[in-house]
N, C-alpha and C positions, 0 to 999 in steps of 0.2 A: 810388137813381135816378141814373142817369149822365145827362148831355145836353152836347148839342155837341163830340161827338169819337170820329166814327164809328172813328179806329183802337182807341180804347182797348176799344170796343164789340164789335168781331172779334177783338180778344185775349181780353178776357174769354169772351164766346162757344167760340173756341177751347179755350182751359185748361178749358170745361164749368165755368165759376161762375156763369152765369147761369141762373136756373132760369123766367126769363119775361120777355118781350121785348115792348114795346108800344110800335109804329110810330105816331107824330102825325104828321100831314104837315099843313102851315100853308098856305093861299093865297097867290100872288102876286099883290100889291097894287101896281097902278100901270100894268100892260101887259096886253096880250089875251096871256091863258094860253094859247091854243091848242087842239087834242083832247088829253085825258090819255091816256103812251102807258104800255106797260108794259116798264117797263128790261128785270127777269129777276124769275124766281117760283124759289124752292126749297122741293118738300115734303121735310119731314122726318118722321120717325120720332117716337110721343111714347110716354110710358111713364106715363101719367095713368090 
């Protein structure tokens, strides 16, 4: 498990050492969140 360092996460990615990736997204606690927008989506290719 890696957490907190999205670079080391696109390098690994990159080099193809990660064989599975699981996005947590946490609430922001304290302020009006706003509408949830979508940054960017990438499909990829799987070999499952």
């Amino acid at each position: 498990m890696v957490t907190g360092s999205v670079t080391l996460v696109q390098e690994l990615l990159r080099a193809g050492l990660l064989d599975e990736l699981r996005l947590l997204i946490d609430p922001v606690v304290g302020r009006d969140p706003g509408r949830p927008r979508r940054v960017r989506s990438t499909t990829t290719s799987t070999t499952a």
